[in-house]
C-alpha positions in Angstrom: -24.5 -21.2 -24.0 -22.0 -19.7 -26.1 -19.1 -21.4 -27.3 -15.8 -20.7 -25.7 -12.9 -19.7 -27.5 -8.9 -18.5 -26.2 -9.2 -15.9 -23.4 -7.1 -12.6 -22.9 -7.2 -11.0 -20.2 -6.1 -7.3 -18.4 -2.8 -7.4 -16.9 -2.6 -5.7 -13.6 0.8 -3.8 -13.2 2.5 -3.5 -10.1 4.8 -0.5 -8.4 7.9 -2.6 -6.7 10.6 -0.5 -5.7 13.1 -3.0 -7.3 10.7 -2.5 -10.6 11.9 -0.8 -14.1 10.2 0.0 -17.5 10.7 -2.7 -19.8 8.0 -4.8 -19.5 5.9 -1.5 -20.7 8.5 -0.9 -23.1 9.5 -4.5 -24.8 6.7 -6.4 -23.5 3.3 -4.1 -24.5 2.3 -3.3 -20.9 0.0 -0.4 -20.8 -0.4 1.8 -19.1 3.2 2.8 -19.2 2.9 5.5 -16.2 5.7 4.2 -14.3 9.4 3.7 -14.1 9.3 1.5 -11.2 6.9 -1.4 -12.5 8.1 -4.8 -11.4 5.6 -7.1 -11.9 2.9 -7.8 -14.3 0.4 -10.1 -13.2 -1.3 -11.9 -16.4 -3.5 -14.6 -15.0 -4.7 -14.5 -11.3 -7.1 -15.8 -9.2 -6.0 -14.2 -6.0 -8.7 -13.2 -4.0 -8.1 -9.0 -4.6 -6.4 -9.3 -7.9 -8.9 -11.8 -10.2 -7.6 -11.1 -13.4 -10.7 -10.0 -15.8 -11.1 -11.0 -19.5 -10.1 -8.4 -22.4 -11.4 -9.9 -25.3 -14.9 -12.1 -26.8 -18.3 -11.8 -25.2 -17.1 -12.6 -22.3 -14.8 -9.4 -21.7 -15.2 -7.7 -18.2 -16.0 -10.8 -16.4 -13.5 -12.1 -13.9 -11.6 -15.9 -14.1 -13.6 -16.9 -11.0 -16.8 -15.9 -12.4 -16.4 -17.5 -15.6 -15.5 -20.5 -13.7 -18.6 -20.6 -11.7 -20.7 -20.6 -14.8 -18.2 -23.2 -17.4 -16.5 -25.1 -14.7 -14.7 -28.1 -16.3 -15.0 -27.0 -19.9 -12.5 -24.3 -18.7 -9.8 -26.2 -16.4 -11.1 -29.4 -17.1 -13.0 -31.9 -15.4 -9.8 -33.5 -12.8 -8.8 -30.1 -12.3 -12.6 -28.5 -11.8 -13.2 -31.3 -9.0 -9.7 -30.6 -6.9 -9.7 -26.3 -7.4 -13.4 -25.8 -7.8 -13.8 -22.2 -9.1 -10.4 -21.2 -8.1 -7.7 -21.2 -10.8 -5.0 -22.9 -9.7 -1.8 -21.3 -11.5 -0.4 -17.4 -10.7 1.6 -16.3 -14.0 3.8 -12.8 -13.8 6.3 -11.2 -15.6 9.0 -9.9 -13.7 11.5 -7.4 -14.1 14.4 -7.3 -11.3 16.2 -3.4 -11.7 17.3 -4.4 -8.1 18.2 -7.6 -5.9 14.6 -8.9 -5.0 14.6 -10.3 -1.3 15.7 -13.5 -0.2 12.5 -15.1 1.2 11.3 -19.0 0.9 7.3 -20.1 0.5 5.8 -22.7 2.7 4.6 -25.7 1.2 0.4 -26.9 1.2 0.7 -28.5 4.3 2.1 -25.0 6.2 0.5 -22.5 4.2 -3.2 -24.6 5.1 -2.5 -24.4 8.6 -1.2 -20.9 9.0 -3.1 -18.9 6.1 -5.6 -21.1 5.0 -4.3 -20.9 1.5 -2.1 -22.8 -0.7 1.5 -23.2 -0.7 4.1 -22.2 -3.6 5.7 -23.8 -5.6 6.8 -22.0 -8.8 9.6 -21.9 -12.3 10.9 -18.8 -13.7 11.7 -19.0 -17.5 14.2 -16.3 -17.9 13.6 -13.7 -20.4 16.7 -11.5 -20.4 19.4 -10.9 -18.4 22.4 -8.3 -18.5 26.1 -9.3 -17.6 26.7 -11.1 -14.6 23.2 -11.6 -13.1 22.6 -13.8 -10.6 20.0 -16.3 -9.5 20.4 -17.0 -5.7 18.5 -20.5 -5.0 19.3 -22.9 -2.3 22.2 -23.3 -0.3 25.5 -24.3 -1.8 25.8 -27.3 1.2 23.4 -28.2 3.1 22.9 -26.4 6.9 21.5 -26.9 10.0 19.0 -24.4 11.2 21.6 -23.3 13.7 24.3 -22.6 10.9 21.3 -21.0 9.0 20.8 -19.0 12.5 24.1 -17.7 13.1 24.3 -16.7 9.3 21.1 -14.5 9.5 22.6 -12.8 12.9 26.0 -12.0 11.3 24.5 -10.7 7.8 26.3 -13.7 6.2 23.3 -15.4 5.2 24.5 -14.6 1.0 27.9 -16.8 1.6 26.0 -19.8 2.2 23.9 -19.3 -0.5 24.2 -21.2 -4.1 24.4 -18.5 -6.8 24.2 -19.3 -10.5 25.1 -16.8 -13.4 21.8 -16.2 -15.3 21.3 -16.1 -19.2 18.3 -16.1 -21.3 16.8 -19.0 -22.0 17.6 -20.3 -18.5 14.6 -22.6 -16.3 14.9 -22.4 -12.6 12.3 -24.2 -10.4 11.8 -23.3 -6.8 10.1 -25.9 -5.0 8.3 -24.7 -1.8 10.9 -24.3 0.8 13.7 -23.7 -1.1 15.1 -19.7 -0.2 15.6 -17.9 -3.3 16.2 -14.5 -4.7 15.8 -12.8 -8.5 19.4 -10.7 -8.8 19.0 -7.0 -10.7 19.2 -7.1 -14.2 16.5 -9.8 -14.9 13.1 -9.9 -17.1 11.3 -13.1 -16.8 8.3 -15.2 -16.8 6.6 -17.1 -13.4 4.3 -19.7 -13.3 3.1 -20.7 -9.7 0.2 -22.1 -7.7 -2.2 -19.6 -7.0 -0.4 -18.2 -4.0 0.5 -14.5 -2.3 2.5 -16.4 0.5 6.2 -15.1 0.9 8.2 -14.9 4.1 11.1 -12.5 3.6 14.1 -13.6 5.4 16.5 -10.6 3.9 16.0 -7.6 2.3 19.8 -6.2 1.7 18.6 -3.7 4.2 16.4 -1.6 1.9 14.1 0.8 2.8 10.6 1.0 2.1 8.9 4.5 1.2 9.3 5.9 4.5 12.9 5.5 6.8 11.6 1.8 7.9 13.4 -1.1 6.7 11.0 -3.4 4.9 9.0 -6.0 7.2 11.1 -9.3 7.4 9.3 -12.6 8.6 12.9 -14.3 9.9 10.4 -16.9 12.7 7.5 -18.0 10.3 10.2 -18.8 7.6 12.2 -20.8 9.5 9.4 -23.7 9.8 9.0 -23.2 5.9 12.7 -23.7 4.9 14.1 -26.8 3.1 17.8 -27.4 4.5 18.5 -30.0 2.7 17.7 -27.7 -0.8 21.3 -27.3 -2.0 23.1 -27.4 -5.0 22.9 -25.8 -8.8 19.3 -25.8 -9.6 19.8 -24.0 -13.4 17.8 -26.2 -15.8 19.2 -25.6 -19.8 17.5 -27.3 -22.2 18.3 -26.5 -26.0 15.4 -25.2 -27.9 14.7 -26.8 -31.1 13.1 -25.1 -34.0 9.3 -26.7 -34.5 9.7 -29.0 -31.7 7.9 -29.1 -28.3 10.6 -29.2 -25.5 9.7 -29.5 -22.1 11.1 -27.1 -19.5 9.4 -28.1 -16.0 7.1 -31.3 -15.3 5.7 -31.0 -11.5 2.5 -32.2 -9.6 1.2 -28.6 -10.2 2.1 -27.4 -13.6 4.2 -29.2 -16.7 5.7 -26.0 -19.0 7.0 -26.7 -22.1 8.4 -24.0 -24.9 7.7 -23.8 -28.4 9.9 -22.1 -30.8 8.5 -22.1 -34.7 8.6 -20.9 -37.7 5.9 -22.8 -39.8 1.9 -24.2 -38.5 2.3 -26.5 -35.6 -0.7 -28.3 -34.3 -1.5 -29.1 -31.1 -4.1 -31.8 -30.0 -4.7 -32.1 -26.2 -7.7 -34.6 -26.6 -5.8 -36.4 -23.1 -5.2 -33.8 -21.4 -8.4 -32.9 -19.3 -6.9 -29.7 -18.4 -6.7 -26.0 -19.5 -3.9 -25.1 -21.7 -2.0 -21.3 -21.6 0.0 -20.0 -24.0 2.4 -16.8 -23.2 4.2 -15.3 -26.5 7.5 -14.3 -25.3 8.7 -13.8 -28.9 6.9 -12.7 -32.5 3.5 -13.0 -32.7 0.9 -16.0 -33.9 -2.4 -16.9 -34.9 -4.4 -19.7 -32.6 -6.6 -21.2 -35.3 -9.7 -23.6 -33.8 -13.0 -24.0 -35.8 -12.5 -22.3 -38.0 -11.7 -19.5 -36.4 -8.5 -17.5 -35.1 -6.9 -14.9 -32.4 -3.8 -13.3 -32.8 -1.4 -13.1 -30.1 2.1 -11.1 -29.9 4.9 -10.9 -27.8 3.7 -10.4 -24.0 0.3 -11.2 -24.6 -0.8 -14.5 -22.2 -3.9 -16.7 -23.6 -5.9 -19.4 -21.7 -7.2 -22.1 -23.9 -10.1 -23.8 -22.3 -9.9 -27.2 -21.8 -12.8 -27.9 -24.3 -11.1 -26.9 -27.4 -8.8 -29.7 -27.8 -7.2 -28.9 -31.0 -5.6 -26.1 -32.3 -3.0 -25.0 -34.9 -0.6 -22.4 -34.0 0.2 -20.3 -37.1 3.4 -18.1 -36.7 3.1 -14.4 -38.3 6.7 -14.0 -37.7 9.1 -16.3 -36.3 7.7 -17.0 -32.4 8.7 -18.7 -29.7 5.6 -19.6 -26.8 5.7 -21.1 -23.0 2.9 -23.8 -23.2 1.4 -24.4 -19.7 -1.1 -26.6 -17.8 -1.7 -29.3 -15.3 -0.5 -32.7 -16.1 -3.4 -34.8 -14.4 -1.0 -37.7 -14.1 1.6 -35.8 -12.4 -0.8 -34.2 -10.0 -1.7 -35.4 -6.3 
């Protein structure tokens, strides 16, 4: 069998009618045949939308496939034996032109019993932001489901909301339940367990293509909402040139960002767990055995979990999210 090496893979764009152009534009998303592209999905496992290899011998095969033939050398042993051939993180980029809806996930428990599927939990690293945008996450106080009620029947739900001003550089991490919205004017990264699940609970009355408003699901989100989720949720960590900081550290994913300007090298011996890497500034070489790949700004990578050293040589000055599943952490 041949040896693995860091994977690339096609990114599938998709039409939103909140969407813009700049992840075609400042983030090398091709094909750029659209104005209105809000989300590009860079690693999924998602039944319809398995995200299929760009690059090696293995190009044109799917995640789920490769899976079923390397198992743990891919995700690692602890990970292989709880997700099996599924991969168990969803990473996007998202741009906002427009207010996204204000909709909450269910959590594992929920989603197993409604869908079948897993829950979502998920962070958004935020990539830019223009003047005054806004995160909506939580409530500001915590609610009962009647005041949450009577809010959603008087379109008042947004005053009992906690907004944040948004810059970039920003972490916000949405545990299941927690209602949340992306305001307009925001381009940024999402790492999530391999979910499609969202109940929308507002839409800001928009309209789909036709006349319709777009389908809400106000009853199976009220089961799924955390009232006690209040409060300012912004997590701003300062970055530190050649130094690994750590952004997020959950039961399903630990993200860390990695700004440099000289080799840094990584050895995840411990980890028993895939690794990705997603260049959201300069570009880089990934140098293992004697070998490398490049890999520039908007370009996502998934180390295997059987290459367990790497150096990370920097082009041009780069800054990288640094993903995977801490096997401590996780339940």
């Amino acid at each position: 069998m041949s040896e693995l090496y860091p994977l690339k893979f096609e990114p599938a764009l998709k039409e939103k009618v909140w969407g813009g152009s700049a992840l075609c534009t400042r983030y090398n998303k091709k094909p750029a045949n659209s104005t209105k592209i809000g989300e590009s999905w860079e690693l999924s496992a998602i039944s319809d939308n398995q995200s299929i290899i760009s690059n090696g011998f293995l190009a044109g095969n799917n995640i789920e496939e490769l899976i079923e033939v390397y198992m743990g050398d891919i995700t690692g042993d602890s990970v292989y034996e709880k997700f099996g051939n599924e991969f168990p993180l969803l990473i996007k980029f998202i741009e906002a032109r427009e207010d996204l809806s204000i909709q909450v996930h269910p959590d594992n428990a929920l989603a197993k019993e409604r869908h079948k599927a897993y829950g979502k939990t998920e962070m958004w690293y935020i990539l830019e932001s223009e003047k005054n945008t806004k995160i909506y996450t939580g409530f500001r106080e915590g609610v009962t489901r009647e005041m949450y009620e009577e809010a959603l029947k008087n379109s008042s739900l947004v005053d009992i909301l906690n907004i944040e001003n948004v810059n970039a550089g920003d972490t916000f991490y949405t545990p299941s339940g927690r209602v949340h919205a992306i305001g307009a004017g925001t381009v940024l990264v999402e790492i999530q367990q391999t979910s499609d699940i969202t109940y929308r609970i507002y839409d800001w009355d928009r309209q789909s293509s036709g006349k319709e408003k777009r389908e809400l699901h106000t009853e199976l989100a009220i089961d799924a909402i955390d009232f006690t989720a209040t409060g300012k949720n912004k997590i701003s960590r300062a970055q530190e040139l050649n130094k690994t900081i750590n952004l997020v550290s959950c039961e399903f994913f630990t993200t860390n960002i990695i700004w440099f300007n000289t080799t840094v090298n990584k050895e995840y011996f411990s980890y028993d767990s895939f690794v990705v890497y997603i260049c959201i500034e300069g570009e880089f070489l990934i140098c293992w055995n004697g070998s490398t790949e490049s890999v520039s700004k908007g370009e996502t990578v998934l180390l295997p979990a059987m290459i367990e050293k790497v150096n990370l040589k920097p082009l041009k000055e780069a800054k990288l999210l640094e993903i995977y599943i801490n096997s401590e952490n996780a339940l």
